[in-house]
N, C-alpha and C positions, 0 to 999 in steps of 0.2 A: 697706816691707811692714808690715800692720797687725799688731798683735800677738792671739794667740789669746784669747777674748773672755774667760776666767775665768783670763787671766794671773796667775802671783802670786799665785793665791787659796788660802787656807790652811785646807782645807778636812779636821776633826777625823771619823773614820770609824770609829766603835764596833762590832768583827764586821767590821774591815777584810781580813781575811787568806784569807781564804774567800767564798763562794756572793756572795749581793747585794753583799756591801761590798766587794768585791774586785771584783768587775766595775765597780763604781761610779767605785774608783777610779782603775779602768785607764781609763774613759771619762772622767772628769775634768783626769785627768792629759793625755791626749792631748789634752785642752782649754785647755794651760796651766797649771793647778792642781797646790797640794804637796800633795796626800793624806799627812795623818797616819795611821798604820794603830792603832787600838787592839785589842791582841787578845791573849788569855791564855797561847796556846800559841808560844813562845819558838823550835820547829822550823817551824812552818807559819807563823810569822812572818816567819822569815829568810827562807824560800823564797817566799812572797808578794813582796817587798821585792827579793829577786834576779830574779824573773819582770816584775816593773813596770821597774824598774832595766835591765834586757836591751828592753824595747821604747822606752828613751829616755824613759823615767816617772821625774822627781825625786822623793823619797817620803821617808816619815820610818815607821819603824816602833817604837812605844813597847809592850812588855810591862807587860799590867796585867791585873787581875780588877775586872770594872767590881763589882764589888759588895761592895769593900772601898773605904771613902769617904776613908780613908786612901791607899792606892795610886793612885786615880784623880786627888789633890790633886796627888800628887807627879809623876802624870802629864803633869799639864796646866801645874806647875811648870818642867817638861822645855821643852814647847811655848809659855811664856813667856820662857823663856831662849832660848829659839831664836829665835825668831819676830817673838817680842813684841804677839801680836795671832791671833785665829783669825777668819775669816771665817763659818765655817760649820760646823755640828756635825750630821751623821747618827747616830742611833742605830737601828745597826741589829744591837748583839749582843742575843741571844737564844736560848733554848732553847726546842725543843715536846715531846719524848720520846713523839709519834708517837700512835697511834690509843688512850685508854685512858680505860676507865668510871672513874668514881667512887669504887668499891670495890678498883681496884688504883695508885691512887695512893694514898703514904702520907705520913705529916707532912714529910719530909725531900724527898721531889718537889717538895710543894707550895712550900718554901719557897725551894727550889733556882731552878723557876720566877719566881716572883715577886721573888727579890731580884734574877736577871740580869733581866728583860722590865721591868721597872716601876720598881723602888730602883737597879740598874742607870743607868736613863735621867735619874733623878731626880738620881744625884750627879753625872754626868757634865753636865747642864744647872746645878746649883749652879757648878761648875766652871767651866764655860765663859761664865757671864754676866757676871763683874766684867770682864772683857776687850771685851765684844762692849757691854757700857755704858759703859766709856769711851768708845770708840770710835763710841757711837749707831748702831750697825749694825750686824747677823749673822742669818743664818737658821739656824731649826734645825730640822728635820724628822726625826721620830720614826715609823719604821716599825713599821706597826699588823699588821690582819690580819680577815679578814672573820671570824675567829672572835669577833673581840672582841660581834658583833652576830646571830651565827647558832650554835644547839647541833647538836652530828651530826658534829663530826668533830674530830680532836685530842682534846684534852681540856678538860675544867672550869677547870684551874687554867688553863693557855695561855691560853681565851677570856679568863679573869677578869684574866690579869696583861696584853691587849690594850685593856680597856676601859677597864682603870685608866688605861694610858699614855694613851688619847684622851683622859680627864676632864685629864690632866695637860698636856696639850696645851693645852686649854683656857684652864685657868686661867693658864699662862703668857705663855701670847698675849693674856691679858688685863691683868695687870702687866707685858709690855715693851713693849706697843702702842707707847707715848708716849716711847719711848728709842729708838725706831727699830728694832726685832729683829723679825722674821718666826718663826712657828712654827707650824708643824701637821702631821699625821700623814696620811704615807703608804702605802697597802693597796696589798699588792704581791699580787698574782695566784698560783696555782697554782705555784709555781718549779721549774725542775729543777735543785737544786742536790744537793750531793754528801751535804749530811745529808739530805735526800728521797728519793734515789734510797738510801740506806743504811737511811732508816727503812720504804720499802718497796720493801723486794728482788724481791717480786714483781707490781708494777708495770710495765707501759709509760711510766714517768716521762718521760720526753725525750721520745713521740709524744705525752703526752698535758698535759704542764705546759708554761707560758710559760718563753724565756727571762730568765737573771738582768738581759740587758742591757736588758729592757723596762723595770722598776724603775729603773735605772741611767740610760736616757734619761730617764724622767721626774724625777730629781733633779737633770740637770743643767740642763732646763728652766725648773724651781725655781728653782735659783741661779742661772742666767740672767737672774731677774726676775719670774718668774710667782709667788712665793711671796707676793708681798703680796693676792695674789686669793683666798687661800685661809687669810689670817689667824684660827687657832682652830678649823680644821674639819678634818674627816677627807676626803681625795679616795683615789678609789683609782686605781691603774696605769694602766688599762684606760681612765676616764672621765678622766682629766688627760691621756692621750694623741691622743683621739677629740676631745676638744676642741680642741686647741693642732692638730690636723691640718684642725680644719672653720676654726681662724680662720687658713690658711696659711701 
């Protein structure tokens, strides 16, 4: 019997315990794949961890605040002594704090923002490179967001800490090209996930947003191989899926 195509694969999931990255890694997992969960809250942790674990999901759950460069070291410390190698890093923790003008975000949002969506992705790709260049190989894919390119919805800071991570996208796929590492940013669609439907309660969220497992299929396609077509660039959900369906 052949073995599942992303056997083995040690794949590190920022925002693992919840919405996109927890669907990700129940998809990955049933792929094969050890989903590392990275994720702040130590109860939604566990229970993530037991929920993959109960469907036959091997999994590794590490408590951190990605936006301590400190914690994140020792994180990934963790996942070298385990492992000794990561395949693949998703970044997909993040905060939006939902529909808000200019004049009701204050210095302490803004920065809240920006260090989980952007300094966030930033230490946790520090992290994970010394491993994935020994090795000459890993992909990392950093989830974006059409705000980063369009005004009118969420907020200022949001858009501002999605554009940043694309410029950062860039330039890293520009320095690992030649060590063998894949990177670029993923735009996930409308989600119905549980901070969406919390941040608006009086929505038809779930008739009217994609689901998390759309994003989730397109990252396992990624890692399947498709990552190197999309070296430095931003693809979104919707257009990485529409294509991988027209080449069948």
């Amino acid at each position: 019997m052949s073995q599942p195509p992303l056997q083995n694969q040690i794949v590190v999931i920022t925002g693992g315990s919840r919405g996109i990255g927890l669907s990700a890694a129940r998809l990955l997992g049933a792929g094969g794949a050890l989903p590392v969960l990275f994720a702040r809250g130590r109860d939604q942790l566990a229970e993530a961890e037991q929920m993959l674990r109960g469907q036959g999901v091997h999994c590794l759950g590490v408590s951190v605040d990605v936006r301590d460069p400190q914690a994140v070291h020792a994180a990934f410390s963790v996942v070298r002594e385990r492992f000794a190698r990561v395949d693949a890093l998703v970044n997909g923790a993040g905060i939006m704090l939902g529909d808000r003008r200019l004049d009701t975000l204050d210095d302490a949002d803004w920065t809240r923002i920006l260090e989980t969506n952007l300094s966030g992705a930033w230490h946790c790709i520090r992290g994970v490179l010394p491993m994935m260049r020994q090795r000459r190989a890993g992909t990392i894919i950093n989830l974006s967001s059409g705000a980063a390119v369009r005004a009118g919805f969420l907020n200022i800071a949001y858009g501002v800490s999605k554009a940043g991570l694309d410029r950062l996208t860039l330039g890293v796929a520009h320095e690992v090209d030649a060590d063998g590492i894949h990177c670029l940013s993923l735009s996930p669609p409308y989600t119905a996930t549980q901070t969406v439907r919390t941040m608006f309660p009086d929505r038809d969220v779930a008739g009217q947003a994609a689901s998390p497992d759309d994003t989730a299929r397109a990252i396992r396609g990624l890692l399947l191989g498709d990552a190197a077509d999309y070296q430095g660039r931003v693809v979104t959900v919707r257009e990485y899926l529409e294509r991988k369906a027209a080449r069948g």
